[in-house]
VOKELO-710982 format. One record per residue: residue in three letters; y, z, x of N, C-alpha, C, O, CB in turn. Coordinates in nm, 2 decimals, padded with zeros to 4 digits, always signed. Glycine has a CB too. Layout:
  residu     n_Y     n_Z     n_X    ca_Y    ca_Z    ca_X     c_Y     c_Z     c_X     o_Y     o_Z     o_X    cb_Y    cb_Z    cb_X
     ALA       Y       Z       X       Y       Z       X       Y       Z       X       Y       Z       X       Y       Z       X
...
END
This chain:
  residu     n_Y     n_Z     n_X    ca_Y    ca_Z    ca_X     c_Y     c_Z     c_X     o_Y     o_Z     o_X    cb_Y    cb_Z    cb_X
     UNK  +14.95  +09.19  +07.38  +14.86  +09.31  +07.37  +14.85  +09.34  +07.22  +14.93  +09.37  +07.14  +14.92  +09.43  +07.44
     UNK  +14.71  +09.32  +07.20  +14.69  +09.36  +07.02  +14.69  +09.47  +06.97  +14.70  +09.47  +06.85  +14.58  +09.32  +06.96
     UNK  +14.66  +09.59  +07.02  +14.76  +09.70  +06.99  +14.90  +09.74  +07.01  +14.93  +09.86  +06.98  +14.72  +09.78  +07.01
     UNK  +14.94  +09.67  +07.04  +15.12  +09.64  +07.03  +15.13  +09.62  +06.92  +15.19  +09.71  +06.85  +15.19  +09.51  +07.10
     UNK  +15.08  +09.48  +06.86  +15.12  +09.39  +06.83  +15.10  +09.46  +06.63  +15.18  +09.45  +06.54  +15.03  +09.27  +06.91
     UNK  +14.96  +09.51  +06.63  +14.90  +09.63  +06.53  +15.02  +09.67  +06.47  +15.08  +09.63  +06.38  +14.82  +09.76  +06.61
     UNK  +15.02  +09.76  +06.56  +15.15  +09.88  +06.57  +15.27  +09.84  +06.47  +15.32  +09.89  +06.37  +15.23  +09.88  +06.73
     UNK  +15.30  +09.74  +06.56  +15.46  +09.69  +06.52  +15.44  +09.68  +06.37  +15.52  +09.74  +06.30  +15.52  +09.52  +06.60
     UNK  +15.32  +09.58  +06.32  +15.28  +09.56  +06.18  +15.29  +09.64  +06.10  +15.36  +09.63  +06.00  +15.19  +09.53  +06.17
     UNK  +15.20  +09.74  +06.12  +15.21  +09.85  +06.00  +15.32  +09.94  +06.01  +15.35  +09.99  +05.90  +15.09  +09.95  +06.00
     UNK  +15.41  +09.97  +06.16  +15.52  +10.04  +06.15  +15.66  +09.95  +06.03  +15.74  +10.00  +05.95  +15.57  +10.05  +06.33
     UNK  +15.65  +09.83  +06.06  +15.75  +09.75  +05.96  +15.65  +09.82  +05.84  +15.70  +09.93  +05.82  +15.77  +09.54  +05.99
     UNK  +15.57  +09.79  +05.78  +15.54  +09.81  +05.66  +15.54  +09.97  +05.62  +15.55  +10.01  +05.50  +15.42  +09.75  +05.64
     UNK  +15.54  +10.06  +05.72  +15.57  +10.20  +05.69  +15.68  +10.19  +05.67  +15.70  +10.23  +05.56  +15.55  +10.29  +05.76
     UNK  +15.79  +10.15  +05.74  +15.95  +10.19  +05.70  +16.00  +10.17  +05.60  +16.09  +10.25  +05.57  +16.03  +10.15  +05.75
     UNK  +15.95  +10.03  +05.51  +15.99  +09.99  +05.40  +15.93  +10.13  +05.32  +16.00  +10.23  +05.28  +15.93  +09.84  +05.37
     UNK  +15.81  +10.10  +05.31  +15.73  +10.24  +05.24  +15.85  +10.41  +05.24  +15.88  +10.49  +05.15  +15.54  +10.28  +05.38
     UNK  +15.90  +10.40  +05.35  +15.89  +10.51  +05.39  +16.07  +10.59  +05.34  +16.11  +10.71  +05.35  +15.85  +10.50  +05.56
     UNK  +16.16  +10.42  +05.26  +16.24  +10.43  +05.26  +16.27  +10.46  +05.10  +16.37  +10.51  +05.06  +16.28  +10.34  +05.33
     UNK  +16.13  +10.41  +05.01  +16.12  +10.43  +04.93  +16.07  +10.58  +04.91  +16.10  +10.64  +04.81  +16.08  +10.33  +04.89
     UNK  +15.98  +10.63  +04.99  +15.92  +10.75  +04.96  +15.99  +10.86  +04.98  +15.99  +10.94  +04.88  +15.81  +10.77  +05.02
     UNK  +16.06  +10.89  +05.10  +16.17  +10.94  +05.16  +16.06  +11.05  +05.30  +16.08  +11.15  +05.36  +16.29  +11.04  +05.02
     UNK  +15.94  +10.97  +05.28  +15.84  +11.02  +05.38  +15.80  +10.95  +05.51  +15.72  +10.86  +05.52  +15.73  +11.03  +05.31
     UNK  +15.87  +11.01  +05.59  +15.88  +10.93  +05.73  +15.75  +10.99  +05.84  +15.76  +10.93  +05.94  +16.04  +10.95  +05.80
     UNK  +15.67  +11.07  +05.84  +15.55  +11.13  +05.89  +15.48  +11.04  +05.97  +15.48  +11.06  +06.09  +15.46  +11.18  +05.78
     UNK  +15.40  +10.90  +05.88  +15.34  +10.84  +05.90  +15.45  +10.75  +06.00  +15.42  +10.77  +06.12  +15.28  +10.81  +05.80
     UNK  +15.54  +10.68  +05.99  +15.64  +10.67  +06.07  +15.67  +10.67  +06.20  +15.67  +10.59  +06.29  +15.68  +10.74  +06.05
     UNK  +15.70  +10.81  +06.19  +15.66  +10.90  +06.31  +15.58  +10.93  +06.40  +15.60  +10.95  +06.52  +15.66  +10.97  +06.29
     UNK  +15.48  +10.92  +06.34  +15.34  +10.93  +06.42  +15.31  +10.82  +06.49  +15.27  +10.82  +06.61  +15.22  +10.95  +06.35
     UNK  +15.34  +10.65  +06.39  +15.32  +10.57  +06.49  +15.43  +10.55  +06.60  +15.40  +10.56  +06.72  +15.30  +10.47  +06.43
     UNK  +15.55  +10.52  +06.55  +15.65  +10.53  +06.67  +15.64  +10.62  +06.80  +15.69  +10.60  +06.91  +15.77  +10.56  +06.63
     UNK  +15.55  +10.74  +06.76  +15.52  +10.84  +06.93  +15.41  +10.76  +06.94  +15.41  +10.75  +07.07  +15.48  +11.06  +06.94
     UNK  +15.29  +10.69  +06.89  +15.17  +10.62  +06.93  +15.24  +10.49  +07.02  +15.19  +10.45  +07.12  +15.07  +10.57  +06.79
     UNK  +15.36  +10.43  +06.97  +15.37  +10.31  +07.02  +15.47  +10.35  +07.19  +15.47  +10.29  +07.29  +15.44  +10.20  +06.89
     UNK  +15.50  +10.42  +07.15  +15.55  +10.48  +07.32  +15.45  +10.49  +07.42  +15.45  +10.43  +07.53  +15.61  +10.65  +07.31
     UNK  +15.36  +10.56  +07.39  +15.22  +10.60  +07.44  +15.23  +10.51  +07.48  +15.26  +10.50  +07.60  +15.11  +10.65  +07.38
     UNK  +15.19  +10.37  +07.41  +15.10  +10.21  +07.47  +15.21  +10.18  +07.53  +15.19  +10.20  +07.65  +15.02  +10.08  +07.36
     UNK  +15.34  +10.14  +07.52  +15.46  +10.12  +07.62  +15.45  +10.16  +07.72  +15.44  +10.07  +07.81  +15.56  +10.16  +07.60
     UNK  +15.45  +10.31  +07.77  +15.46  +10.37  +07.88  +15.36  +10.36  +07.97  +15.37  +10.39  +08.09  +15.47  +10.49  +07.85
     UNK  +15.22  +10.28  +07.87  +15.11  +10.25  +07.94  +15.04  +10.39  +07.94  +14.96  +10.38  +08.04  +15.15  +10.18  +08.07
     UNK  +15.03  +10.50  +07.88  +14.93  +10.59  +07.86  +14.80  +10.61  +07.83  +14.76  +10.54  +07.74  +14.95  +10.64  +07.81
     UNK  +14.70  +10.71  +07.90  +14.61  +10.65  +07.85  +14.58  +10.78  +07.72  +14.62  +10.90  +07.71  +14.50  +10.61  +07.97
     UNK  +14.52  +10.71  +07.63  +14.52  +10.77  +07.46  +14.36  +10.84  +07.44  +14.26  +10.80  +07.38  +14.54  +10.61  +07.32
     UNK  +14.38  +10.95  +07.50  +14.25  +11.00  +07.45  +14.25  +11.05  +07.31  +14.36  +11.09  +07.27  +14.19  +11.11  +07.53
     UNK  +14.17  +11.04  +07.24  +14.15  +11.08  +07.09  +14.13  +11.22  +07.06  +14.14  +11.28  +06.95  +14.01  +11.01  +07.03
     UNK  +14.12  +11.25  +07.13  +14.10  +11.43  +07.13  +14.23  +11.47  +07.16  +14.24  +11.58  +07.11  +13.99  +11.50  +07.25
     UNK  +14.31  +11.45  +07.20  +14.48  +11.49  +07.30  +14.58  +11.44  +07.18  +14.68  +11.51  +07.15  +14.52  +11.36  +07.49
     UNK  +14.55  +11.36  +07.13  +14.65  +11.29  +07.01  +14.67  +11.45  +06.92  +14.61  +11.55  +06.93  +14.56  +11.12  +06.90
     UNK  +14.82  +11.39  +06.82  +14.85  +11.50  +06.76  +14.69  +11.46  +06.57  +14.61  +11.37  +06.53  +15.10  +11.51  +06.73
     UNK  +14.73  +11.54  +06.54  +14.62  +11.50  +06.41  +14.67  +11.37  +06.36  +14.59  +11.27  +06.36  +14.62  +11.62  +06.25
     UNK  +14.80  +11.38  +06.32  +14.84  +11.25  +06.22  +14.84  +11.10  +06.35  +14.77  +11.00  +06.32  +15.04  +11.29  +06.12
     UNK  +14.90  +11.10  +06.45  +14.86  +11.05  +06.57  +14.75  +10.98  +06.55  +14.73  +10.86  +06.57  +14.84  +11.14  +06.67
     UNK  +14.67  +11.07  +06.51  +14.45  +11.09  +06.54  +14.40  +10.99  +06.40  +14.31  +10.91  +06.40  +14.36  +11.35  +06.50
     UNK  +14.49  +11.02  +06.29  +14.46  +10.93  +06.14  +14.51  +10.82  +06.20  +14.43  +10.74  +06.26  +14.53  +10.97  +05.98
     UNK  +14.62  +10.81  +06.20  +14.65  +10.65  +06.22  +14.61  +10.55  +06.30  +14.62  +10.42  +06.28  +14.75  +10.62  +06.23
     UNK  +14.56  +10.63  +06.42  +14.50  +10.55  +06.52  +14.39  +10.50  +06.47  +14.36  +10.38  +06.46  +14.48  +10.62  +06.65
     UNK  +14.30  +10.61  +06.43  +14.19  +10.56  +06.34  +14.18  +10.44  +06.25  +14.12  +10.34  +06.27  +14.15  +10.65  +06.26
     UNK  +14.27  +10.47  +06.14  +14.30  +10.36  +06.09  +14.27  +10.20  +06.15  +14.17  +10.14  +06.11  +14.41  +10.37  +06.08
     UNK  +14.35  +10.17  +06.21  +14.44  +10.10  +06.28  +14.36  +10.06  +06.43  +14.41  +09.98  +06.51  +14.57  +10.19  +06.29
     UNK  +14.21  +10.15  +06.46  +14.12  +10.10  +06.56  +14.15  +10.02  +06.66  +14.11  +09.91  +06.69  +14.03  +10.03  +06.51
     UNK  +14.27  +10.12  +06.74  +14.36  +10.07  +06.86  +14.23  +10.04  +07.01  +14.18  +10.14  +07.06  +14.51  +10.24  +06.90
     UNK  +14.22  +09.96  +07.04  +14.18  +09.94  +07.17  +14.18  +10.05  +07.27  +14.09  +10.10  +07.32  +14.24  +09.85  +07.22
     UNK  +14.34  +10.08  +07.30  +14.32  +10.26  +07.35  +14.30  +10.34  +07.36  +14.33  +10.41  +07.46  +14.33  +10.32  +07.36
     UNK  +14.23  +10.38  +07.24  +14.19  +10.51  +07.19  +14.01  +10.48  +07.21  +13.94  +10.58  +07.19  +14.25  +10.54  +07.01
     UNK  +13.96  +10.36  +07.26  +13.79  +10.34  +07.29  +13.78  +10.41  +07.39  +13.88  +10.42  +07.46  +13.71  +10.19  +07.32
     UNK  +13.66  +10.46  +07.43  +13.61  +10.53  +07.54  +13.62  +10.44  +07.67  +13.62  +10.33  +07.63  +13.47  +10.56  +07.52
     UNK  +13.63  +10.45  +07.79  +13.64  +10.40  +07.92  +13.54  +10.41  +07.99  +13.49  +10.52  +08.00  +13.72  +10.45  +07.98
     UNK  +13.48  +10.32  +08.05  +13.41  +10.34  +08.17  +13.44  +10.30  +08.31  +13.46  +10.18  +08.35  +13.32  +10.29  +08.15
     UNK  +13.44  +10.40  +08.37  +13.51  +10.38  +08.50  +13.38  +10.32  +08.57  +13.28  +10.37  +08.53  +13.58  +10.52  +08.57
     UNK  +13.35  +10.19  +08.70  +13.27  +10.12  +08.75  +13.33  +10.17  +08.91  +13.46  +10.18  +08.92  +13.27  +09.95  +08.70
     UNK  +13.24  +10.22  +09.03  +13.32  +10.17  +09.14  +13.18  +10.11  +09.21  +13.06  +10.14  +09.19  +13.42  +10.32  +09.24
     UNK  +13.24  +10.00  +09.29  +13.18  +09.96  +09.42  +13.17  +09.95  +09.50  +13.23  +09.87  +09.56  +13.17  +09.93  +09.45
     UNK  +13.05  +10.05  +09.55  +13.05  +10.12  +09.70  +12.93  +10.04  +09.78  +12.84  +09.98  +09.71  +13.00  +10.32  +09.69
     UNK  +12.92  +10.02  +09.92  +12.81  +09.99  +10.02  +12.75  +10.13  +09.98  +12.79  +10.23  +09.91  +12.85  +09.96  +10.21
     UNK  +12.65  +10.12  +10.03  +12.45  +10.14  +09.97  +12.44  +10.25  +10.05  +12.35  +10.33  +10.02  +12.31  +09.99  +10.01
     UNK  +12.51  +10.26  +10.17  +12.51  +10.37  +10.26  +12.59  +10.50  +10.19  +12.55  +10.62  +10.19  +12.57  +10.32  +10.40
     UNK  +12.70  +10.46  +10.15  +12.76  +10.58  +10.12  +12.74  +10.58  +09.94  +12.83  +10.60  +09.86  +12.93  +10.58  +10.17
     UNK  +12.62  +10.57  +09.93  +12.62  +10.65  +09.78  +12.54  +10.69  +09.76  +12.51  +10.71  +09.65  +12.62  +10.60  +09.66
     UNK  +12.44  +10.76  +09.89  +12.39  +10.90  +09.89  +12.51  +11.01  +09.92  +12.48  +11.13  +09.91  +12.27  +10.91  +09.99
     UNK  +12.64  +10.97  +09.95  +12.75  +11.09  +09.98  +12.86  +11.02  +09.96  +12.93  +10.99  +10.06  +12.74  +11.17  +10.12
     UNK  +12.89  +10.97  +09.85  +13.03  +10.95  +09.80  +13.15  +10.97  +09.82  +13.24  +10.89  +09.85  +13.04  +10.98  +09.72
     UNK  +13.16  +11.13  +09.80  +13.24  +11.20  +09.86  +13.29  +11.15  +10.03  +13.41  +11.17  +10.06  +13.17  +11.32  +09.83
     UNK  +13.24  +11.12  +10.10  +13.26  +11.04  +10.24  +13.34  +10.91  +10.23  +13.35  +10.85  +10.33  +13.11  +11.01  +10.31
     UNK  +13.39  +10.84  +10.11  +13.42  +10.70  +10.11  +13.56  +10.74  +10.03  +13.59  +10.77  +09.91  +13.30  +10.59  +10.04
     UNK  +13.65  +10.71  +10.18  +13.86  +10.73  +10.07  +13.84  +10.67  +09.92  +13.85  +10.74  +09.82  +14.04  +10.59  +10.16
     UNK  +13.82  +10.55  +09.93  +13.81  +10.48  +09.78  +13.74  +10.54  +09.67  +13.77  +10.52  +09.55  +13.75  +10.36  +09.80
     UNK  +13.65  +10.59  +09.71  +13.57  +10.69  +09.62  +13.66  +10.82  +09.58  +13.69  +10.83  +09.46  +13.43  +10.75  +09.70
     UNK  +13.70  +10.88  +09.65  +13.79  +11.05  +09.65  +13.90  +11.01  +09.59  +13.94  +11.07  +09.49  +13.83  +11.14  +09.81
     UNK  +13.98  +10.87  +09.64  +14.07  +10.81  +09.52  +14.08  +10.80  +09.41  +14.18  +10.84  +09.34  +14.07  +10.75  +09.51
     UNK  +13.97  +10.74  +09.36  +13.93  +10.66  +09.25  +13.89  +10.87  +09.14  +13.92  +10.91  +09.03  +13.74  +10.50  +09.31
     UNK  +13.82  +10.92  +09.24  +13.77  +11.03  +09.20  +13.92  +11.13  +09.14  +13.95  +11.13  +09.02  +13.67  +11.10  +09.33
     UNK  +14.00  +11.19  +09.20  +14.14  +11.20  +09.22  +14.15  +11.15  +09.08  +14.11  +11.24  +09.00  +14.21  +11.11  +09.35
     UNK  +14.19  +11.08  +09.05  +14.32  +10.98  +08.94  +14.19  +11.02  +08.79  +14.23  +11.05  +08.68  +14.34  +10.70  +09.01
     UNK  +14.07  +11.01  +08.81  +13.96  +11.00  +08.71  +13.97  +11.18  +08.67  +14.00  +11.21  +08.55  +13.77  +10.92  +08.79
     UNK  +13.97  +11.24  +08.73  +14.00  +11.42  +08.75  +14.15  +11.42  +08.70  +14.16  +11.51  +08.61  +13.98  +11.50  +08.93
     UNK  +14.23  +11.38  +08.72  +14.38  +11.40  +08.68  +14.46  +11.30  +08.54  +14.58  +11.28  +08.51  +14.46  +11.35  +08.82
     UNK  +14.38  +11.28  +08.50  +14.34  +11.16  +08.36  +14.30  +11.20  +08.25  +14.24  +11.30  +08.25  +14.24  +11.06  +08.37
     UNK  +14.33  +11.13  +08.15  +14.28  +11.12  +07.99  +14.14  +11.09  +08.02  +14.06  +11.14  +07.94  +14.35  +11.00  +07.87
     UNK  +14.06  +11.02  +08.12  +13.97  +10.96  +08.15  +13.82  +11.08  +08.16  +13.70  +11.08  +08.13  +14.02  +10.86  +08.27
     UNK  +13.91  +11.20  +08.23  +13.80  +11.28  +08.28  +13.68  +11.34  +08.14  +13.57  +11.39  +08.15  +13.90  +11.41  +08.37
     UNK  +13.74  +11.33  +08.04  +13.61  +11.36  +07.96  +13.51  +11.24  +07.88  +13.41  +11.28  +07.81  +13.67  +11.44  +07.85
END
């Protein structure tokens, strides 16, 4: 995963930095970012803390791009969606998500 992989990179190069500065912020911020992609979270850019919000930027994490959710329904039920479990599912999890905005 290449935002793993990101991560890990500039976190080794912050620590060094960080050992000399005695400023661990940046640090910080990524190590709670790299939990996030561990835990498998999803990273809305708006929800992140500010410094979170810079470095991700930076650093143009895959997780933090916008989503598009796709479903595929028969032709009958997508004049009423709402009528298809897989739909109210899918709807469900998209409403209870980083996804919903």
């Amino acid at each position: 995963f290449r935002d793993l992989a990101s991560l890990d990179e500039r976190l080794d190069k912050e620590r060094k930095h960080a050992k000399a500065s005695k400023d661990t912020s940046v640090v910080e911020a990524l190590e709670r970012l790299r939990d996030k992609i561990v835990a498998q979270e999803l990273l809305e850019v708006g929800a992140l803390e500010p410094d979170e919000r810079a470095v991700a930027a930076e650093l143009f994490l895959l997780v933090t791009k916008p989503y598009f959710v796709v479903a595929n329904m028969d032709e009958a039920d997508v004049a009423r969606p709402e009528g298809d479990p897989n739909f109210r599912s899918l709807a469900a999890y998209v409403a209870s998500s980083a996804l919903r905005s």
